[in-house]
C-alpha positions, 0 to 999 in steps of 0.5 A: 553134546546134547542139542541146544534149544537154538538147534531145536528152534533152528529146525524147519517144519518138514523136521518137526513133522519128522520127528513128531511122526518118529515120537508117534510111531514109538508111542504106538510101538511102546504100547504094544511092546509085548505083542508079538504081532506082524504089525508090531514089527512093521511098526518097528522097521518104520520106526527104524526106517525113519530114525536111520534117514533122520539120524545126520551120520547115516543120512549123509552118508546116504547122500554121499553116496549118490554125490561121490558119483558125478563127475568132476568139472574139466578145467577146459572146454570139450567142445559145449556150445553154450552154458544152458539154464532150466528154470526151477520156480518162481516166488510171487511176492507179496507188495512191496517186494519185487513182482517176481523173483526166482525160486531158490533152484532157479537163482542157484542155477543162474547163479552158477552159470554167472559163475561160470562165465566169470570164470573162464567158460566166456559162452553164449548162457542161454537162460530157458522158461516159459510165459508165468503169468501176466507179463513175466517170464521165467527167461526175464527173471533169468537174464535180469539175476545173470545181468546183475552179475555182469554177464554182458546182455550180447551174451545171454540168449533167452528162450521164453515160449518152453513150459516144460523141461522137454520143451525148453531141450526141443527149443533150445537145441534148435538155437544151437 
């Protein structure tokens, strides 16, 4: 089946970007088909390189890899004392939105960890981020996603001076 042109408008930027550098690089290889120079094979295994990354069999293969190997869930506790949740971003929005809402990696992470206490994991969630700007807090955004999803406010525990990764595991292992 050949790509419909709903696929073709369905493709984000950085695809775009992908595949007019994918038609560039065989422009340039067509134009010089007959050399037989060492940047004409560079050339080819860019082109090569970037066809196989954005070909879909090979590319998910290529993350399968790398996803086959974690872990599966246990069904039971062994043993954790709190579920823990970085935050990942924040998107200002722009009036009339709401002031601040959590960047998509931030709102999967709360997310899950709300999914998780919903389903059996009835652990303290400790929700960890640091100072945005003006009065927001990577940890309010946090509690409000979690809150809305019904985790009880007794049971979310928020760290909010961290402003990195490091500091958000020095920080919250001390209240633990």
């Amino acid at each position: 089946n050949a790509p419909s042109w709903n696929d073709m408008q369905s493709l984000k930027y950085a695809a775009w970007n992908h595949m007019l550098l994918l038609l560039m690089v065989a422009w340039a290889l067509w134009r010089q088909r007959r050399s037989p120079a060492w940047d004409a094979r560079v050339l080819r295994m860019v082109w090569l390189g970037l066809f196989l990354v954005s070909w879909q069999p090979f590319s998910t293969l290529l993350m399968g890899v790398l996803e086959w190997q974690s872990p599966v869930r246990p069904k039971t506790n062994p043993g954790v004392q709190a579920i823990v949740v970085l935050s990942g971003g924040l998107n200002v929005m722009d009036p009339p939105e709401p002031k601040v809402v959590g960047a998509l990696s931030t709102q999967t992470r709360t997310l899950h960890a709300a999914w998780l206490y919903q389903h059996g994991w009835r652990l303290p969630v400790v929700v960890t981020g640091g100072h945005v700007g003006g009065s927001q807090y990577f940890s309010d955004v946090m509690e409000g996603i979690l809150l809305r999803e019904g985790v009880p406010a007794a049971d979310i525990w928020k760290e909010s001076a961290a402003q990195s990764t490091a500091d958000s595991a020095r920080l919250v292992a001390a209240q633990l």
